[in-house]
N, C-alpha and C positions, 0 to 999 in steps of 0.2 A: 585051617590056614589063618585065618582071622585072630587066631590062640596066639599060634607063632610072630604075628605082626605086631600085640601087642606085647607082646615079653620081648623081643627087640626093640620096641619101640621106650619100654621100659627101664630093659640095662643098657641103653642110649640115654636115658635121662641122666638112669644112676651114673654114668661112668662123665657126663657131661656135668653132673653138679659134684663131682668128685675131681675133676678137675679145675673147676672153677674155684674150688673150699680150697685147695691148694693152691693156687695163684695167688689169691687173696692171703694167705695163711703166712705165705711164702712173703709177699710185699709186707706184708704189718711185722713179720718176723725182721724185715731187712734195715724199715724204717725204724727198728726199737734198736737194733745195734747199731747204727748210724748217730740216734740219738744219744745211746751209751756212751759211747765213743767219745763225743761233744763233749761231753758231760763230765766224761774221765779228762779230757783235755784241757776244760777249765779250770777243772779244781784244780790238778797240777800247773799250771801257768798262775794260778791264784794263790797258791801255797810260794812257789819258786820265786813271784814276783815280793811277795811280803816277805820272805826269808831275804832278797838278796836285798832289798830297801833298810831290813832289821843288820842285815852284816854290814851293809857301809855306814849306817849311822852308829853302828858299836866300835867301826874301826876310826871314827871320828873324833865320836866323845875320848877316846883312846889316846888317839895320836894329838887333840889337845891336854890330855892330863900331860902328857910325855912334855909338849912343849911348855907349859908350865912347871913342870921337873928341871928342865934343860936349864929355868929361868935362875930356878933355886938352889940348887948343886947338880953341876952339869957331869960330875965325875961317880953323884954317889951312887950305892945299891939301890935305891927307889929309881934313879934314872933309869940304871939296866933294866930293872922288874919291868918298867915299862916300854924300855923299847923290844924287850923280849913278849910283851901283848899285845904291842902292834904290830909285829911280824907274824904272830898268831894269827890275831883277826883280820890282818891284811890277807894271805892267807885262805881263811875262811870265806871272805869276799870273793875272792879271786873264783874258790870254788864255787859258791854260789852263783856270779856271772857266767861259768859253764853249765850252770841247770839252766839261766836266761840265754845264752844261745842256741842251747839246743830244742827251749821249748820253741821259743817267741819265732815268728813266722814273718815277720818284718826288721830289716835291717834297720831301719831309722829308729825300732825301740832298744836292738844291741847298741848303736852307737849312743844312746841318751845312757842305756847302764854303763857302758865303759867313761862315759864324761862324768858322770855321778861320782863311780873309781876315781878317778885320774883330779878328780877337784879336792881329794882328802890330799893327796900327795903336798902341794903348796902351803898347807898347813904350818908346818913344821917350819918351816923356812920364814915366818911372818918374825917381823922386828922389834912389835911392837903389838899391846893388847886389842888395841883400833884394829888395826893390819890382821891380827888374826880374826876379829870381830867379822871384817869385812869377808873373808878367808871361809870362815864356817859360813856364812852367809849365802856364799858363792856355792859350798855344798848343800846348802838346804834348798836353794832352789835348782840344783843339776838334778838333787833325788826328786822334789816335785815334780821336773818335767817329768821326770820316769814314771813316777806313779801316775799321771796325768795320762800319759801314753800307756803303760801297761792297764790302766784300768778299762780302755774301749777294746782291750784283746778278752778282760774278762767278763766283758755283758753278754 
């Protein structure tokens, strides 16, 4: 009898540290995809954010060549070439602000990327080289606020 009680008592042990190796196995397994995940989360919010900062400031420098174009012959073939690159890169931006909405998880950092957008538009329209001076100005600091905000999403 004594035999019997402890070979129960034994695959009671086994079967209780076999579940315990599995709980534990199972939480450390949960916490490392959890942390993946994060991790996959950042880099893509990291990469999205630097790609959509890189597409409005190339649809910038862009759209001031064009208005300096505009300045120098408003009718020639270098005009078109280039309002045919900023429909491009505008464009590209646009698509890129669709990777920033779908990653970013705060609306107040969509609304700084569409202001960042929306501050190249008036470019074009400046009268004078001050006025557009002022003009890129005003998009260099819409995209700082972005990248200012977009950077506390990827710490």
């Amino acid at each position: 009898m004594e035999a019997v009680l402890a070979s129960l008592i034994a695959v009671a042990g086994t079967l209780l540290g076999s579940l315990v190796t599995f709980a534990v196995q199972r939480h450390t397994s949960a916490r490392a995809e959890v942390f993946a995940r994060s991790q996959q989360l950042r880099q893509d919010r990291l990469t999205t954010y630097s790609a959509y900062a890189g597409a409005v400031t190339a649809l910038k420098q862009a759209t001031v060549a064009l208005w300096f174009q505009l300045q120098e012959i408003p009718d020639g073939p270098g005009t078109r070439q280039a309002f045919t690159e900023c429909d491009r890169l505008g464009a590209a931006a646009e698509n890129a602000q669709f990777r920033v909405r779908l990653l970013a998880g705060d609306s107040a950092l969509v609304a700084l990327a569409v202001a960042a957008f929306d501050a190249v538009g008036p470019l074009r329209s400046a009268s004078t080289r001050a006025e557009l001076s002022e003009r890129e100005a005003d998009v260099q600091n819409s995209l700082n606020a972005f990248i200012a905000a977009a950077a506390t999403h990827v710490r």
